[in-house]
C-alpha positions as CSV (number, residue, x, y, z in Angstrom):
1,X,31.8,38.8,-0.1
2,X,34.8,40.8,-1.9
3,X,36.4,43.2,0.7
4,X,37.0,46.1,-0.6
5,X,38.2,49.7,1.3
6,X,34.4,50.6,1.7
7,X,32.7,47.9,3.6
8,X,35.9,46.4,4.7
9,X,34.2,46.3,8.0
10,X,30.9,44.6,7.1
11,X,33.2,42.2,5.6
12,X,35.2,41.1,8.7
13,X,32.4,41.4,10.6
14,X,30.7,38.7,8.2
15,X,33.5,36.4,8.2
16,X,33.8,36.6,11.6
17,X,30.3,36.3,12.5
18,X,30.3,32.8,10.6
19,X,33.5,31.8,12.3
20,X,32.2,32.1,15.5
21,X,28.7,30.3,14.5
22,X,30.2,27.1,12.8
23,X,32.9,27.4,15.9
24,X,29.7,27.5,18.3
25,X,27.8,24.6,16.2
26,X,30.6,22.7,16.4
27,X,31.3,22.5,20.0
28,X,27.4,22.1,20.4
29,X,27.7,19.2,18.2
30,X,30.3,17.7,20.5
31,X,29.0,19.0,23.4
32,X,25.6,16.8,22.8
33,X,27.9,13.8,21.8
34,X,29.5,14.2,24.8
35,X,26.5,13.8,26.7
36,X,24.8,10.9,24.8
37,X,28.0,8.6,25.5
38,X,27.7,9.3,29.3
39,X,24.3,9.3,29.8
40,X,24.3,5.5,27.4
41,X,27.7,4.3,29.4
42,X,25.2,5.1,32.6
43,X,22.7,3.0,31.2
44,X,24.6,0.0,30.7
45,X,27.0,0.0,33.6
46,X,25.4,1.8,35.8
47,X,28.2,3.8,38.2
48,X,30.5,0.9,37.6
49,X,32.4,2.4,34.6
50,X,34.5,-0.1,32.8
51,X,34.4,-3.3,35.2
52,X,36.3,-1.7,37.8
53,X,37.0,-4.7,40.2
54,X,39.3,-6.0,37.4
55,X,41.9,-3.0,38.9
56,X,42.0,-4.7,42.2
57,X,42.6,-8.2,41.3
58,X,46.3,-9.6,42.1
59,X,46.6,-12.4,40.3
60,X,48.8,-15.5,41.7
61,X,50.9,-17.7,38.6
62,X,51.6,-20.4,41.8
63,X,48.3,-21.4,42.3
64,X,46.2,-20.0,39.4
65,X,44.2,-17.8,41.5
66,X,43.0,-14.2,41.6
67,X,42.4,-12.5,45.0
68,X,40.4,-9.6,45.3
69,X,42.2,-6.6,47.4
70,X,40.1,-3.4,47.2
71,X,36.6,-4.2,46.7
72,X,33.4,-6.7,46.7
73,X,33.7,-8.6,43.4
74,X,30.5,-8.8,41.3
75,X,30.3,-12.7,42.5
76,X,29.7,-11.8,46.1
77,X,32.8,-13.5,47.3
78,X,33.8,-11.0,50.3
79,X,37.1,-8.9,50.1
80,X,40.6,-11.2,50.2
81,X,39.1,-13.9,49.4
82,X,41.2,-16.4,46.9
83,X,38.6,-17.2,44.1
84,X,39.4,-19.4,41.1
85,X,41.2,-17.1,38.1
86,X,38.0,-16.6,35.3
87,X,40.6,-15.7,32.7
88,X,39.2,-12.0,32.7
């Protein structure tokens, strides 16, 4: 639409009316994506996001072991036990 000094009003209403509808499709576009990654990252881990007993591991170069300081491990092995290093 040309803006001219008549219906320079119209005009920036218009513009702005489909600024703020690809501005609002747009976020609902993320939103939505948003949503689908956490509600698929809940199906596959469960509420164990990203392997998180890998963040209390301390790992020992003397004896090639890994022992477990914050949490139950996935193997069962109870907490401060030294299990064998998996590489992980």
């Amino acid at each position: 639409m040309i803006c001219n000094n008549l219906d320079y009003s119209l005009c920036f209403c218009t513009k702005m009316c489909l600024f703020l509808g690809i501005l609002v499709f747009t976020s609902l576009i993320v939103i939505v994506w948003l949503l689908s990654v956490l509600i698929l990252e809940l199906a596959v881990n469960g509420l164990n996001f990203g392997n998180q007993d890998r963040c209390f591991k301390h790992f020992d170069r003397k004896n090639n072991t890994s022992r477990f300081i914050g949490n139950i491990p996935r193997n069962g092995a109870p907490n401060n036990e030294t299990v064998r290093y998996s590489g992980v």
